[in-house]
N, C-alpha and C positions, 0 to 999 in steps of 0.2 A: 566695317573696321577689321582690318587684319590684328588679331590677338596674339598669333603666337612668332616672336621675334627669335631668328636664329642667329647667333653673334659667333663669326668663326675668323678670330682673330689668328696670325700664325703668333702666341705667345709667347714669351719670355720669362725667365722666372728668376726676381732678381730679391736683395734680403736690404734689411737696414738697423741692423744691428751687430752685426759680425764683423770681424777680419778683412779690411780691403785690399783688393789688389789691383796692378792697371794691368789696361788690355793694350797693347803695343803692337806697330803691324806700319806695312809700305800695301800701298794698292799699286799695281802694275797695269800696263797692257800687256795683253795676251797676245798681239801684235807681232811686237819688236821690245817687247819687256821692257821699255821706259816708264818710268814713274806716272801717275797721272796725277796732279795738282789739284786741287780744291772736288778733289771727290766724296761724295757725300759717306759717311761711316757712322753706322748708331746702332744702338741696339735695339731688337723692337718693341714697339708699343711704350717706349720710356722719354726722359727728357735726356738720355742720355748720349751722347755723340758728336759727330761737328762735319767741318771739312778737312779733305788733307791738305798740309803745305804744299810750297808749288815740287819739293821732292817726291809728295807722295808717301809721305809719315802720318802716322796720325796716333793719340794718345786716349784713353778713355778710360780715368781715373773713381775711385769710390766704387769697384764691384765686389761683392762677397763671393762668395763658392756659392757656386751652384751651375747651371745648364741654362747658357744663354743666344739666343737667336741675333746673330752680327749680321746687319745688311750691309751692301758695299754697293753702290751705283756710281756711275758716271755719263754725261750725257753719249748718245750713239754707241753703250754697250748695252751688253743685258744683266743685268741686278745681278749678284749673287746671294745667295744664304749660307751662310756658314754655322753650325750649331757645336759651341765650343764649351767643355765642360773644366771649370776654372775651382781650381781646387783651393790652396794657401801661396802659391805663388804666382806672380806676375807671369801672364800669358803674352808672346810675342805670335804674330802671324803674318803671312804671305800671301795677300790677296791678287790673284789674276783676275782679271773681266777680259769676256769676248766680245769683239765688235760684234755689233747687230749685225747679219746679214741681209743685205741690200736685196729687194725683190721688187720688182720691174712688173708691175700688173697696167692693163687696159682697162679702163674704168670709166665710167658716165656718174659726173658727178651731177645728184640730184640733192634738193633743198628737203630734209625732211621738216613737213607743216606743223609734224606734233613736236619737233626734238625743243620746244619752250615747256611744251608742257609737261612732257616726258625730265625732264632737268627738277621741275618744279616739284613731279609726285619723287625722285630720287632724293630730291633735298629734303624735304619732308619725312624721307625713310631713314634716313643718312644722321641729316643734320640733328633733325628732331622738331617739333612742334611747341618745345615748351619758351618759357619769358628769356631765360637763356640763347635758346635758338634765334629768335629773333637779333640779336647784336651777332650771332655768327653767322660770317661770309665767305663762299668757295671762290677767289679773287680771279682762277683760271677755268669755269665751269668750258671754256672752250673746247679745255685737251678732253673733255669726258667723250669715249666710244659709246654712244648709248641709243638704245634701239627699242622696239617690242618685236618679241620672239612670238608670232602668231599660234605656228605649231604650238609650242608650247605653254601658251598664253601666261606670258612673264615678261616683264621689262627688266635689260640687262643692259650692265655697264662694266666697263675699264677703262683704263687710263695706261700710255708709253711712259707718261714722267707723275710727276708727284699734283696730285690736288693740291694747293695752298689754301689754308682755310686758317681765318684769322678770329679766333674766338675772344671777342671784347671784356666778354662777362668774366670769363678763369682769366686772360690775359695769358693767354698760349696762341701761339702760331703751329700749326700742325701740318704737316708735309704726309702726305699718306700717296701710297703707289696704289692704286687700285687694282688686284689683281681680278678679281670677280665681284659683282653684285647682282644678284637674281632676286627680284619681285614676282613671286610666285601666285596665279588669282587660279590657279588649281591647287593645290597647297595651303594656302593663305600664311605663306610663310614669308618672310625676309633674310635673306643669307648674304653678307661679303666677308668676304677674308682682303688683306693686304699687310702691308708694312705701313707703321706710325710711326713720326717722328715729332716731339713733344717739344719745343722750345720758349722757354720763361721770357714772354715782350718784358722789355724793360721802360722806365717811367721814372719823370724826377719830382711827378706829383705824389706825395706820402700816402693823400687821401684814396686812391686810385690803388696803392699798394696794400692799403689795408682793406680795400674792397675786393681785390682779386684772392686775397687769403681769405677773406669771408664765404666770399661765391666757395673756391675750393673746399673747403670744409663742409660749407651745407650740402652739395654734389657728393661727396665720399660718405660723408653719414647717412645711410641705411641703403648705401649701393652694394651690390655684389659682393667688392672688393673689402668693404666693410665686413659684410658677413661671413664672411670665408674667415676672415684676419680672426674678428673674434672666435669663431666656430675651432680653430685653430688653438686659441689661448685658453678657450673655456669657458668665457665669461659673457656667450651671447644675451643672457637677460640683463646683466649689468648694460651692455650697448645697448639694449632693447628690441632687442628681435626674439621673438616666441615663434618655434618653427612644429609645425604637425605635420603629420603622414595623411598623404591622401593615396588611397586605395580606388584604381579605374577598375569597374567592371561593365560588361557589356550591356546595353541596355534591354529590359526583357519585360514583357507583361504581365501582370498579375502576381502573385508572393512566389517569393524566389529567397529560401534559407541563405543565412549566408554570412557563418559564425563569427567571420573575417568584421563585416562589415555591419554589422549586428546593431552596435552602438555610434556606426558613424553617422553625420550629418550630412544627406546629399545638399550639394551644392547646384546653386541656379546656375542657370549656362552662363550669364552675365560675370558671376563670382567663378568660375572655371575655366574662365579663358581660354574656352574651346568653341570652337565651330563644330566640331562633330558628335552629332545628335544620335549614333549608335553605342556611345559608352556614357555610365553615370559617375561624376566621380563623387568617394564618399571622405569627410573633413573626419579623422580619428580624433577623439574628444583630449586625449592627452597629452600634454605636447612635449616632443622631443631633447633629450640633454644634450649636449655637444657630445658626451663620452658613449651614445648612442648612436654617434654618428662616422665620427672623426677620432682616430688614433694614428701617433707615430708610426711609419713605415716599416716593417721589416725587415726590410731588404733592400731599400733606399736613404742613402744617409740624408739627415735634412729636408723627408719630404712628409709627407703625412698621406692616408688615406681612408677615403670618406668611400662606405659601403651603405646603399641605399637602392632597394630591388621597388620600389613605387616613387611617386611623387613626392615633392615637397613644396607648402604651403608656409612661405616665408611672408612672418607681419613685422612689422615694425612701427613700434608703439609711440617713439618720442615725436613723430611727424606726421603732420596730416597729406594726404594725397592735396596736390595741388586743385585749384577751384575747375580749371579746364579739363585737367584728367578723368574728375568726378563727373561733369557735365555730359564731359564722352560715355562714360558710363552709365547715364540719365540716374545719377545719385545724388545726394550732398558729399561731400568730401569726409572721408574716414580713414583710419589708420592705412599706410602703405601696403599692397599684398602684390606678391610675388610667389611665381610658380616656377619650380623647376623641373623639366623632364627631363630622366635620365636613358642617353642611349646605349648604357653599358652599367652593370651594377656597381662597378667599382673605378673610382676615378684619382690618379695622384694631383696632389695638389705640394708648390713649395712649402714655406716654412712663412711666409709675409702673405698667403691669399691666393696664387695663382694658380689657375689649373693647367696641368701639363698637356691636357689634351681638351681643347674648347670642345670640339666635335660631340666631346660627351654628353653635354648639357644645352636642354632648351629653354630659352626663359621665356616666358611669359609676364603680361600682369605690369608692375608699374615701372620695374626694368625694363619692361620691351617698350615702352613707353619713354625714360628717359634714355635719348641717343646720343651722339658725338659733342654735342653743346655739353653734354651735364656730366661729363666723363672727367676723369683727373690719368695722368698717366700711370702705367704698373709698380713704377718706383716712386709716389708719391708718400710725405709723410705726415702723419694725421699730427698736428699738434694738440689735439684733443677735445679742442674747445668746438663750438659752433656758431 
């Protein structure tokens, strides 16, 4: 079992409670400067965006101030990213796209015998393994580029156009561009990054509307996005997350002082979600306050930053780990835990949860566990209940 999950979204960071303004803008070609019609334009990782008119206008209404990642595609160019920092008034912009350039290769097409199987271990990294996953479907797994990289014994994938992946349980359609996905079996890592596009299916069955809000809510309480939001407001025990420092030292034999780690509780590798048998990590008996953690930005209006030089051991009290998760783990089902490595000690994060720079942060534990099935998008809003 690969434990430790690497999630390198290119983020966004958007608010739900402030001052909104719209995003306004024509896409072009880079061509002959003609508008381009029903081109795709959203912001990423959110439900927010659409197509352009056949002008090549497009409108993107409800965004606060803050630093937002605009994708812009259309079929036979190449994406753009625009990162646009939107203060208290309405942003207008001018998007150009270049044609893809056309390249003329000699090639022998062969039948690859694993790419079913290969598709299968991707969907299972991607999509995810849990009751959720199951109702969600990649409708185009066709366009996936997808291989095993022998050299580097990893299976890789992208995509030229967007996955469509139709998730029944939240009742979102998601358009994702895949730009990289590496399954790493030297590593025992998982990494993709891309662009997400989150769009609310609609339904005129009530019962079905009130199950896609249920699903949503149980997904967001005690996910990442959750803990950050509270971590954020101060009130992580009120959500119910109890968060401890876990201290990695290397592993050595026989008594080893070590004033640091004196009172801590080593952890089983099972409970460490690590594969690597040269370090021990040890649980610090006390656990963490948010104002230990996380304070306002200095020098960044509206951002906050969380300084943390070891691990963090996130539990979460109000939910049990699902029956299968446990299974995997040859336990019974216990409170939720989650691991976070940090690749930098200090990391900004906005003002609603988001971190500025995913790259930072490894998750492990029962995050890396729940994947693109059990996700809500980054401008989701918690109505509180469950």
């Amino acid at each position: 079992m690969k434990r430790i999950v690497f999630f390198c979204y290119l983020l966004t960071l958007s608010g739900v409670i402030f001052a909104q303004v719209n995003i306004t803008g024509t896409v072009v070609s880079g061509r002959d400067g003609k508008p381009l019609g029903f081109a795709t334009v959203f912001i990423n990782n959110t439900s927010k965006g659409g197509t352009t008119t056949e002008g090549g206008n497009f409108s993107i209404g409800g965004i606060v101030p803050g630093r937002y990642e605009l994708i812009a595609s259309y079929v036979g160019y190449e994406t753009v990213s625009n990162f646009l920092d939107v203060n208290t008034e309405d942003v207008k912009i001018k998007i150009v796209l270049q044609p893809k350039a056309t390249v003329l290769k000699a090639f022998e097409v062969k039948r690859d015998p694993n790419r079913e199987a290969n598709i299968k271990k991707f969907r299972d990294t991607f999509i995810g393994k849990t009751a959720f996953a199951k109702t969600c479907m990649i409708t185009n797994d066709e366009i996936l580029d997808i291989g095993y990289d022998k050299r580097e014994q990893a299976l890789k994938a992208s995509t030229d156009d967007y996955l469509v992946i139709v998730n029944e349980a939240l009742g979102y359609k998601i358009r994702f561009l895949l730009k990289q996905y590496v399954n790493s079996d030297i590593d025992h890592t998982i990494s993709y990054y891309g662009y997400a596009f989150y769009e609310s299916m609609t339904t005129k069955n009530k019962a079905l509307l009130r199950q896609w809000r249920t699903n949503r809510e149980a997904v967001f309480h005690g996910s990442s996005l959750h803990f950050f939001r509270s971590l954020i407001k101060g009130n992580t025990e009120e959500e119910g997350f109890v968060v401890n420092e876990i201290v990695r030292r290397p592993r050595q034999h026989g008594y080893v002082k070590d004033t640091i780690v004196k009172n801590g509780k080593i952890m089983l590798n099972r409970d460490a979600y690590s594969d690597d048998s040269d370090y021990v990590n040890y649980r610090m008996p006390t656990p963490l306050r948010p104002v230990d953690l996380m304070k306002p930005s200095d020098t960044l209006e509206d951002k906050y930053e969380l300084h943390c030089e070891n691990m963090l051991l996130v539990s979460y009290t109000k939910e049990l780990e699902a029956g299968k998760y446990a299974r995997l783990m040859g336990r019974l089902p216990r409170q939720q835990e989650s691991m976070i490595r940090f690749m930098q000690p200090d990391c900004t994060f906005s003002k609603d949860g988001v971190c500025v720079n995913p790259l930072a942060m490894i998750y492990s534990g029962y995050w890396s566990w729940e994947k693109l099935a059990d996700q809500v998008p980054y401008d989701y809003v918690s109505t509180g209940g469950k």
